[in-house]
MARBA-3410 file (N, C-alpha, C, O; in Angstrom, 1 decimal):
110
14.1,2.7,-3.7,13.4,1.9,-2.8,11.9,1.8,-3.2,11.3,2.8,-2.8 ~ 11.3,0.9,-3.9,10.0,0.3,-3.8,9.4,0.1,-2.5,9.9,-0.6,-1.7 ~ 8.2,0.7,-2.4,7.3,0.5,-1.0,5.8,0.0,-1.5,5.1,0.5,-2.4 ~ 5.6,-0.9,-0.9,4.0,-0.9,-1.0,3.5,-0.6,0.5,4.2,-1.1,1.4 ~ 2.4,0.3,1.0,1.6,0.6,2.1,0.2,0.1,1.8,-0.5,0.1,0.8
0.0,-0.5,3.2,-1.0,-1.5,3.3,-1.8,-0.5,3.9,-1.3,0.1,4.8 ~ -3.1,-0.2,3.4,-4.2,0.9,4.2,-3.5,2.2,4.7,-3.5,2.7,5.8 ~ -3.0,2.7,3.3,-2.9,4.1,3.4,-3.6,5.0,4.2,-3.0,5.9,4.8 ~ -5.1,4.8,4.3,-5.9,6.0,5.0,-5.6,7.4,4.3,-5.9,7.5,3.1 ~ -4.9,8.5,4.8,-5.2,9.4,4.5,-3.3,10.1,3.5,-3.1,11.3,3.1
-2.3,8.7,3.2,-1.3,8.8,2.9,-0.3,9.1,3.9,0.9,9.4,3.7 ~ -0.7,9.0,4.9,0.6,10.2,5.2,2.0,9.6,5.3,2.9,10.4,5.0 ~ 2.4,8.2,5.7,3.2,7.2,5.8,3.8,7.2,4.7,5.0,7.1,4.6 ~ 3.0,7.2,3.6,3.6,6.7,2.0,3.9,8.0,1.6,5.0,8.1,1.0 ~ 3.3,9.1,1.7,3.4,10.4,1.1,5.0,10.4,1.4,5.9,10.2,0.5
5.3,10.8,2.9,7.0,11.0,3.6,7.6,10.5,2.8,8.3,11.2,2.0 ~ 7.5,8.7,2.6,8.2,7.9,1.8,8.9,8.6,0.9,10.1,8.8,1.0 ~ 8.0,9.0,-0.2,7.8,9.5,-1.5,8.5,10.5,-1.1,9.6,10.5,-1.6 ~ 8.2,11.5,-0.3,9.0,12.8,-0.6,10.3,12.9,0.1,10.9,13.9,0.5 ~ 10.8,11.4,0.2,12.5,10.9,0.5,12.8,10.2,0.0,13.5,9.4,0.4
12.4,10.1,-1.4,12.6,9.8,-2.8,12.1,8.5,-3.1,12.3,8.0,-4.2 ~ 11.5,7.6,-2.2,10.7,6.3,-2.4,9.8,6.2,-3.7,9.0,7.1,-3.9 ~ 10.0,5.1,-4.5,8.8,5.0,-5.0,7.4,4.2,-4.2,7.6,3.1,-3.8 ~ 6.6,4.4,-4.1,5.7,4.5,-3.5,4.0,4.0,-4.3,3.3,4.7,-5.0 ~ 3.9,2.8,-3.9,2.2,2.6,-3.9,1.3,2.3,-2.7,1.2,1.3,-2.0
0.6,3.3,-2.7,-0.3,3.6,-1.5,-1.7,2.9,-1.7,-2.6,3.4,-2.4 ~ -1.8,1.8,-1.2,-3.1,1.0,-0.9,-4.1,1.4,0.0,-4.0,1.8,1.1 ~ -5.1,1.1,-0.9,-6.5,1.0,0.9,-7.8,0.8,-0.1,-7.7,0.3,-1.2 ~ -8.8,1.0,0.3,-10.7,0.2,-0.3,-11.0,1.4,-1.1,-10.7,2.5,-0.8 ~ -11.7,1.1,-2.5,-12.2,1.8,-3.5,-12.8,3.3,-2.8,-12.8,4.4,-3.5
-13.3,3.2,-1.2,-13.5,4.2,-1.1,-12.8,5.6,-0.4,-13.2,6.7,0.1 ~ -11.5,4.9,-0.6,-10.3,6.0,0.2,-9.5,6.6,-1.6,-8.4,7.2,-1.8 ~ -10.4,6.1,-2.4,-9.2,6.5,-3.7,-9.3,7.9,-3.9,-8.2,8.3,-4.2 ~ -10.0,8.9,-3.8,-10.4,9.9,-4.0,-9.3,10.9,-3.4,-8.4,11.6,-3.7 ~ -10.0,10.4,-2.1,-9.1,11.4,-1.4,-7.7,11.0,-1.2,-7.0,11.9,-0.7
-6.9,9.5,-1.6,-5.6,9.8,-1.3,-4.9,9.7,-3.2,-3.8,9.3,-3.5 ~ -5.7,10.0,-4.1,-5.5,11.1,-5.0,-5.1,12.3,-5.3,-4.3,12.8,-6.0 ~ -6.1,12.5,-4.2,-5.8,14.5,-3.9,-4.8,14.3,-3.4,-3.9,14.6,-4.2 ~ -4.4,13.8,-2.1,-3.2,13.5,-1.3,-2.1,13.5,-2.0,-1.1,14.1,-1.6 ~ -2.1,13.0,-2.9,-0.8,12.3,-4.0,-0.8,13.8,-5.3,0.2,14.1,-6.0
-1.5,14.2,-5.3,-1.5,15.9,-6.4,-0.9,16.9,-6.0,0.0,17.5,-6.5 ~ -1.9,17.2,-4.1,-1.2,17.8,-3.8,0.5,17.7,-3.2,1.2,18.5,-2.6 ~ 0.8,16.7,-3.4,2.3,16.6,-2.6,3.1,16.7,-3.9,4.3,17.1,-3.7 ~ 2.7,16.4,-5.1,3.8,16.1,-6.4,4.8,16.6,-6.9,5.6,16.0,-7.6 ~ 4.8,17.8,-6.4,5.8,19.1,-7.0,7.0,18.2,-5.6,8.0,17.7,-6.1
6.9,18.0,-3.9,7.4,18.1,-3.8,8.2,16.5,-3.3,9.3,16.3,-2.8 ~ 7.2,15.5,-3.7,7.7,14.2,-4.4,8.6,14.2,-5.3,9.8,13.7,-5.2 ~ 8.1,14.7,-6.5,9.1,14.9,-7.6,10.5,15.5,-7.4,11.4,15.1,-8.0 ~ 10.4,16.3,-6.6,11.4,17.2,-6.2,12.6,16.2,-5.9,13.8,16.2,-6.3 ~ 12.2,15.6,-5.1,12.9,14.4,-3.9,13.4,13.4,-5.2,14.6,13.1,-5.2
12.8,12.9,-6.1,13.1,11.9,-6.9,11.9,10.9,-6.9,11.6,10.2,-7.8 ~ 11.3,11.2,-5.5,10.2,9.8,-5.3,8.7,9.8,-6.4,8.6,10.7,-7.3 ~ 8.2,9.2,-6.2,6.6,9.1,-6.9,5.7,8.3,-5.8,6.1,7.6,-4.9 ~ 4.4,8.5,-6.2,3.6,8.1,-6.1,2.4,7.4,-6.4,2.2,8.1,-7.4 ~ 1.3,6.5,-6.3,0.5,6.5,-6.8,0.0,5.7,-6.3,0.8,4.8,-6.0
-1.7,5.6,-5.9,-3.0,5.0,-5.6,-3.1,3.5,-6.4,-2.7,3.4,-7.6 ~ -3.7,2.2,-5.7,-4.0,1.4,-6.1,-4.8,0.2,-5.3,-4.2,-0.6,-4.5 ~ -5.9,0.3,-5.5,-7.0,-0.8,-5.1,-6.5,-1.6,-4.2,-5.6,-2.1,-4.8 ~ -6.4,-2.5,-2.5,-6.2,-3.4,-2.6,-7.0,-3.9,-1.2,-6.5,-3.8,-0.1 ~ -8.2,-4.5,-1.5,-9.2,-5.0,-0.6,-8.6,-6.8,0.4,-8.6,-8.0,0.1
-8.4,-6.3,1.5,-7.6,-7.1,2.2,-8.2,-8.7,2.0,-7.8,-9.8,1.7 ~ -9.5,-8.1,2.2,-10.6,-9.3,2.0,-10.7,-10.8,1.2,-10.9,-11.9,1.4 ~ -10.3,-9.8,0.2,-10.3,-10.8,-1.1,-8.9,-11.6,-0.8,-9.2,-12.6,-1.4 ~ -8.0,-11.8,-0.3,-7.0,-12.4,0.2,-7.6,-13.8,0.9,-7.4,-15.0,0.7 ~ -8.3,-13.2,1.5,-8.8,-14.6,2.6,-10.5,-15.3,2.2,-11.2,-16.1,2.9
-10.7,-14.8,1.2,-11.4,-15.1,0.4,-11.1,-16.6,-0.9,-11.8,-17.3,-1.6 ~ -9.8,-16.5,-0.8,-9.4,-17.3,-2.0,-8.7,-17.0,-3.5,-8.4,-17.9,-4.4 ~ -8.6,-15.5,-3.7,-8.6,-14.4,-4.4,-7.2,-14.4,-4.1,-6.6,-14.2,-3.1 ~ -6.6,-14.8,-5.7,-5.0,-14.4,-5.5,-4.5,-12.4,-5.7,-4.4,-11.8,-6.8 ~ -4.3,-12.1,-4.8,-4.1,-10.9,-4.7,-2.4,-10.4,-4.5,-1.7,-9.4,-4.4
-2.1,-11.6,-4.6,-0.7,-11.6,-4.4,0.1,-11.0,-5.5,0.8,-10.0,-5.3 ~ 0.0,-11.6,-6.3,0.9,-11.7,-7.7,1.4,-10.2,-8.1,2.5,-9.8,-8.2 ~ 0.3,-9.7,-8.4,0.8,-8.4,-8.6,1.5,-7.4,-7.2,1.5,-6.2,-7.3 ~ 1.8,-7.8,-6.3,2.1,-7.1,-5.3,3.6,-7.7,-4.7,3.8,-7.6,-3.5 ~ 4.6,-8.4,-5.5,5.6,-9.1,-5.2,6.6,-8.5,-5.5,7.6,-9.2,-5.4
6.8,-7.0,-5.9,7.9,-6.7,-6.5,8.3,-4.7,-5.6,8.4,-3.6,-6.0 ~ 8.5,-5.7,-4.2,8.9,-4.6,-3.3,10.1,-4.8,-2.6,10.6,-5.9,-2.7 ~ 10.5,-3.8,-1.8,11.7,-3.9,-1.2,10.8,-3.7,0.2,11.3,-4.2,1.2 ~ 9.6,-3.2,0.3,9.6,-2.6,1.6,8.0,-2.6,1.7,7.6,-1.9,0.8 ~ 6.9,-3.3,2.6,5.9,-3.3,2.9,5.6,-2.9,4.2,6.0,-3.5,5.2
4.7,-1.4,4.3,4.7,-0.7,5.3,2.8,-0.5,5.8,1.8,-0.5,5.0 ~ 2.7,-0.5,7.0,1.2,-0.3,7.1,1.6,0.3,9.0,2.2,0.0,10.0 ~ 0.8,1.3,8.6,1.0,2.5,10.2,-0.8,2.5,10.9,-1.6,3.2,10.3 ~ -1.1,1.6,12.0,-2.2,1.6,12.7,-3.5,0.9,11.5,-4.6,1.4,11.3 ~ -3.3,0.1,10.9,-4.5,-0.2,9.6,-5.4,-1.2,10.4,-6.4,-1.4,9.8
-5.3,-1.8,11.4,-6.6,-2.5,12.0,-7.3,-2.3,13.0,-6.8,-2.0,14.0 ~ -8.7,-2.2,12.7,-9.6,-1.4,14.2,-10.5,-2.6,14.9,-11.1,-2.5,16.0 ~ -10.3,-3.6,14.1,-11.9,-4.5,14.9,-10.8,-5.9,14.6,-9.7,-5.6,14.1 ~ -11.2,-7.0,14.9,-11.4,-8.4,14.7,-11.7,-8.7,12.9,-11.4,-9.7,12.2 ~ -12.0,-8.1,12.8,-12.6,-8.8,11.0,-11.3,-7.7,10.4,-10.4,-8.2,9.8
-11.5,-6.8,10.5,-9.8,-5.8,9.8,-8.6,-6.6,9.8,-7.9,-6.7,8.8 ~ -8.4,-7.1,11.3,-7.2,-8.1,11.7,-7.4,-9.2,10.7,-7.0,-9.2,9.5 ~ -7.9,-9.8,11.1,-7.9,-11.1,10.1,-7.6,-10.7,8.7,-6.5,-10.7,8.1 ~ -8.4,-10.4,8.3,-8.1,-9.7,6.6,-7.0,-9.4,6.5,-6.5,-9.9,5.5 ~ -6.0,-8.5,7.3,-4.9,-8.3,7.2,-3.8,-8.9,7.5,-2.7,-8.5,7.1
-3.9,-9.8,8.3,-3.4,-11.2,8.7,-2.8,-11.9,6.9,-1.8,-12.0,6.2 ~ -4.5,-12.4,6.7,-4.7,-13.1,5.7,-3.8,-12.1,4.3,-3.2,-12.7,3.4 ~ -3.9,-11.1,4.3,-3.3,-10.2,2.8,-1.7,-10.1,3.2,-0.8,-10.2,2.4 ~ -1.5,-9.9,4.2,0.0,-9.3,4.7,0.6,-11.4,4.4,1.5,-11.8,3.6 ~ -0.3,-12.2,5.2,0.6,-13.8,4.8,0.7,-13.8,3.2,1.9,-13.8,2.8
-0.3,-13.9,2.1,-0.1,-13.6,0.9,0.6,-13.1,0.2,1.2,-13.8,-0.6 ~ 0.8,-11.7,0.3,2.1,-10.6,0.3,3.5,-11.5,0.2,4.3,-11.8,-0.7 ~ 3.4,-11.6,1.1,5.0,-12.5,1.8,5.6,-13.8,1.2,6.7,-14.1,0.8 ~ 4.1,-15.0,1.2,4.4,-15.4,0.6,4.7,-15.8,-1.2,5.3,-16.8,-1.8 ~ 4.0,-14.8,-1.7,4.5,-14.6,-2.8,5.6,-13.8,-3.2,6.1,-14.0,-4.3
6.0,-12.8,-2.1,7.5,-12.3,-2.4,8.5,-13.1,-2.3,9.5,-13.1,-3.0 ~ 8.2,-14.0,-1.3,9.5,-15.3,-1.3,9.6,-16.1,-2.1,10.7,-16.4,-2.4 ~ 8.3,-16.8,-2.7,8.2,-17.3,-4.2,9.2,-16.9,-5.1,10.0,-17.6,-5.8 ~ 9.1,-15.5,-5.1,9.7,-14.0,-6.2,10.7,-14.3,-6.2,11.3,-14.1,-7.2 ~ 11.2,-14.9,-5.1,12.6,-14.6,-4.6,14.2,-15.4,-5.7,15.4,-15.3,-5.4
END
């Protein structure tokens, strides 16, 4: 099972995934990479274990609704997961705007 998670935050959604054998790429803003790094190190032994993986990758909702094709590289999932990722009005929209993208480029895919 291929996952992409929309605004990872602190992994924990994508981590489980992973350590029930998902492959797993955990999204969110240049400045959550650090720490769901560590997140992704420390869990490895028992990701691996499971079969699943992991791994961190850039993806700023923004640029979606900006005009910014953000899609293309993000079309090749079975399963797009995001647990509590919008707090304000401007979050929403962005994620509106990146999650329609998403979609419609996986149906393109299709």
């Amino acid at each position: 099972l291929r996952v992409l998670e929309l605004g990872a935050g602190l992994g924990y959604v994508g981590l489980h995934l992973a350590c029930l054998g998902a492959s797993v790429v955990l999204t969110d803003l240049p400045e959550n990479e650090a720490l769901l790094c560590r997140s992704i190190a420390a869990n490895l032994e028992t990701v691996s274990a499971a079969g699943g993986n992991a791994c961190f990758h850039v993806l700023d909702w923004a640029c979606c609704g900006k005009g910014e094709d953000c899609s293309t590289q993000w079309d090749d999932y079975d399963l797009l997961v995001a647990a509590d990722p919008v707090y304000d009005l401007a979050t929403t929209q962005h994620f509106v705007a990146c999650l329609t993208a998403l979609l419609k480029s996986a149906a393109a895919a299709a």
